[in-house]
N, C-alpha and C positions, 0 to 999 in steps of 0.2 A: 881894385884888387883883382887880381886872374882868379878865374873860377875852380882853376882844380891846383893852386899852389898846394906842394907837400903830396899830391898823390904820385901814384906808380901804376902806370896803366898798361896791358898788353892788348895790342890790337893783331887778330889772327887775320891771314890774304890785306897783311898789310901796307906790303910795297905796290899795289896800283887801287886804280878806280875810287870806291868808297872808302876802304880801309886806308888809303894814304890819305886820302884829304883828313878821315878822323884824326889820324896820326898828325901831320899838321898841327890840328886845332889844338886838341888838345895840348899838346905840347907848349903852342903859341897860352895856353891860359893856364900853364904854368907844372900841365905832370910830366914826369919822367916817362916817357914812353918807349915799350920793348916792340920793335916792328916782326914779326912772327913771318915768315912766307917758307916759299921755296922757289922766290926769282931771288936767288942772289945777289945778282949784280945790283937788280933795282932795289932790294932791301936795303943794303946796304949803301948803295948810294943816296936813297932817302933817311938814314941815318948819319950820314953824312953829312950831308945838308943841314940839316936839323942840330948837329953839332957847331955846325960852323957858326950858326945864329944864335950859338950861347945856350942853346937848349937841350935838356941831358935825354940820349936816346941811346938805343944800342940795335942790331940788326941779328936775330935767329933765324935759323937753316928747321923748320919744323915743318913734318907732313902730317895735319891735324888728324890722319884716318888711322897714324898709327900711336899708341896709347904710348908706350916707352920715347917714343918725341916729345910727346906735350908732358910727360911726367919729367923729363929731362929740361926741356927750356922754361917751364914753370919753377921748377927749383933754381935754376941759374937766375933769371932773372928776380925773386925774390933775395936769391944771396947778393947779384952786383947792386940791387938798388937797396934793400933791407928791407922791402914789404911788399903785397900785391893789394890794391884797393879797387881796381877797377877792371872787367875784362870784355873786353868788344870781340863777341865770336861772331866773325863776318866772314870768313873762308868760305868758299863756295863754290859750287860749278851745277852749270845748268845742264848738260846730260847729253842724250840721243834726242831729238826732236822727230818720236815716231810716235803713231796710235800704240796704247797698252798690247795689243794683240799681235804686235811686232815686236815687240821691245826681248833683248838678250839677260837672262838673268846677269849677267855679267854689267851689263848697259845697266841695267837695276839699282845693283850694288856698291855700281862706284860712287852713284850719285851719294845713294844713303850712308857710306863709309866715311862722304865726308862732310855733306852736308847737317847728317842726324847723328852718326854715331862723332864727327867732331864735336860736335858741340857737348855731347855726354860727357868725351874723356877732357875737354876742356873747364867742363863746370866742375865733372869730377876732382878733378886737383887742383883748381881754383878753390875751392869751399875752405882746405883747411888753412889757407893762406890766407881768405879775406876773416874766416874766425879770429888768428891769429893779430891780425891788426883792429880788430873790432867792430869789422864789418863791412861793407862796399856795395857796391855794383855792379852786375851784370848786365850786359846790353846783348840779347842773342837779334842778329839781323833777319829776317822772317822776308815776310814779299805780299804786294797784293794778293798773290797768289798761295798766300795762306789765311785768306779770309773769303777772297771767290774762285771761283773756278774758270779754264779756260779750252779749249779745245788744242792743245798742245804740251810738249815736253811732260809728261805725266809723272817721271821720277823725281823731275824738280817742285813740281806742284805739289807732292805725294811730301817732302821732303821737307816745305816749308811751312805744311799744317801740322807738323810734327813737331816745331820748333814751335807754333806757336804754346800750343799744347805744352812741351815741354817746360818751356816759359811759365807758367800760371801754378803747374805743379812744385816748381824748385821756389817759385815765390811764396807760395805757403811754408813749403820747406822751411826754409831758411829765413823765415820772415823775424822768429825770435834772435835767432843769429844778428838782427839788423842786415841781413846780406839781403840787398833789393835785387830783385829778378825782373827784367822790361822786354818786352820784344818792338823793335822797329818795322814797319811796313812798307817800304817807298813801293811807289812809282817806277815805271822804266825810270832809267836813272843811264846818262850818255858815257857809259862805262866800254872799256874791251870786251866784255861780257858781255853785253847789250849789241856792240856795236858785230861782235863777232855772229852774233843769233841774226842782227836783220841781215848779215852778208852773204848770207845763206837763200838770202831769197834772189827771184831771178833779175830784180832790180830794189837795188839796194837803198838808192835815194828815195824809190818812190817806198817803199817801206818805212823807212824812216819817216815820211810824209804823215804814213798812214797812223802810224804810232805816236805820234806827236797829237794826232788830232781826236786818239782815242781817250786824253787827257781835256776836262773843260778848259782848265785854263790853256790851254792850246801848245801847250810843247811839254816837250821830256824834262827828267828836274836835272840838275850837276849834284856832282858827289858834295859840294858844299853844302847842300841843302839835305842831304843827311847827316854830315858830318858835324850841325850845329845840333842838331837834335842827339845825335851821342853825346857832344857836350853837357848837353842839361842834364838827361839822363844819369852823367855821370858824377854831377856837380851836388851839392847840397841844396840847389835850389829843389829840386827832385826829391826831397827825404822823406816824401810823404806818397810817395808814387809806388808801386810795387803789381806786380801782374799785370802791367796795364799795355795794350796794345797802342804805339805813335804810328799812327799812320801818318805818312810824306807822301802823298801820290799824285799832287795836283787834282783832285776831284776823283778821281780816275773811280775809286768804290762810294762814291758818295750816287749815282745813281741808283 
C-alpha cells in the first residue's frame, strides 16, 4: 500500500533541489501534490511530469514572504483537491555570506522574510485547513545550522534556529488539533543552493572536497535522502511524533 494514499500535500521551493525530490516521493506513495515556487517554468514542468505518470499534481506561482500569495494558493489548492493534510515549508534562501558587522539590514530581512516569516504565513493558513480535515502534518525544513553554529552566513543561521523553535511551539499548539508539527535538519544536501554557496569560493571543487569530508560518513547527502524522511514525517507511520527534531546530516552534529 503507498504510504500517503488519499492525502493532499503542498510542498513550498518545490520545483528544485529538496522540495522537488519531496514532490516526487510523495506523490510516487500516493498524495496529491500542490508544487508552490516561483521558477515557473520548472514548476510547472515538474508538474508535468508527475501528471504524465498518472500522478495527481498541480504547479502554483507563490512568493512565501508575501502573506496574500500563500493565503491565495492555500485556498486554491484546498478548493482543486478538497483538502490540505500535509505541508512541507522548505522555501529558502541562504542570504549575503558576510560577518554580522557587515551585513545590510536589507541583506537581514530578506533572508527572514522568507526563510522565518514564510514559514509563519504558511502554517498560519495551513492550521485552518488541516483542522478542517482532522488534522495533518507539518514538516518545517530547518538545517544543521539550527542546532550548531558556524562561522558564516549569519542571516541563514539566525533563520533556521527560529524554525526550529518555531517548530516545538506550534506542536504543542496544535497538538489537540492532532496537527503534528516536525522540523527536518539535513546535512549539506548537493542542491543549487549548496552548489551556488561552494561557487563562491575561489576553487570550487576543492570546496566541495572540503565539505564532503566535514560529514563522517564522507560526502554530501542527495535531496533523496531528505525527501524520504518527509515521507514518514508525513505518513502515519509518524502519528506518534510531534516536536521532534530528524536530523539527515550524515554525522555531520553527532560530534
Amino acid at each position: 500500500m503507498k504510504r500517503l494514499n488519499g492525502k493532499v500535500a503542498i510542498v513550498t521551493g518545490g520545483a528544485v533541489g529538496i522540495g522537488r525530490a519531496a514532490a516526487l516521493r510523495m506523490a510516487e506513495e500516493g498524495a496529491s501534490v500542490a508544487v508552490l515556487d516561483l521558477r515557473t517554468s520548472m514548476g510547472e514542468d515538474l508538474a508535468a511530469e508527475l501528471r504524465s505518470r498518472n500522478l495527481a499534481a498541480r504547479y502554483l506561482n507563490c512568493d512565501v514572504s508575501h502573506e496574500a500569495d500563500v493565503a491565495t494558493a492555500f485556498g486554491d489548492v484546498a478548493a482543486h483537491f478538497g483538502r490540505l493534510d500535509i505541508v512541507v515549508n522548505n522555501a529558502g534562501v541562504a542570504g549575503a555570506n558576510k560577518p554580522t558587522h557587515e551585513l545590510t539590514e536589507a541583506e537581514w530581512d530578506w533572508v527572514q522574510s522568507i526563510n522565518v516569516k514564510g514559514v509563519f504565513f504558511c502554517t498560519k493558513h495551513a492550521i485552518p485547513l488541516l483542522r478542517q480535515a482532522g488534522g495533518g502534518s507539518i514538516i518545517n525544513l530547518s538545517s544543521i545550522y539550527g542546532l550548531v553554529g558556524a562561522p558564516d552566513v549569519p542571516p541563514y543561521h539566525a533563520s533556521k534556529g527560529a524554525v526550529r523553535l518555531m517548530t516545538k511551539t506550534d506542536a504543542l499548539l496544535y497538538a489537540a488539533d492532532r496537527i503534528r508539527v516536525n522540523s527536518i535538519h539535513p546535512g549539506f544536501i548537493w542542491t543549487p543552493m549548496v552548489e551556488g554557496h561552494l561557487n563562491t569560493s575561489s576553487d570550487p571543487e576543492e570546496a566541495r572536497r572540503a565539505t564532503d569530508a566535514l560529514h563522517p560518513l564522507g560526502h554530501m547527502g542527495e535531496p533523496d535522502d531528505i525527501a524520504w524522511g518527509i515521507v514518514y514525517l508525513a505518513s502515519d507511520e509518524a502519528k506518534f511524533i510531534t516536536g521532534a527534531e530528524l536530523v539527515i546530516d550524515g554525522g555531520y552534529t553527532a560530534r
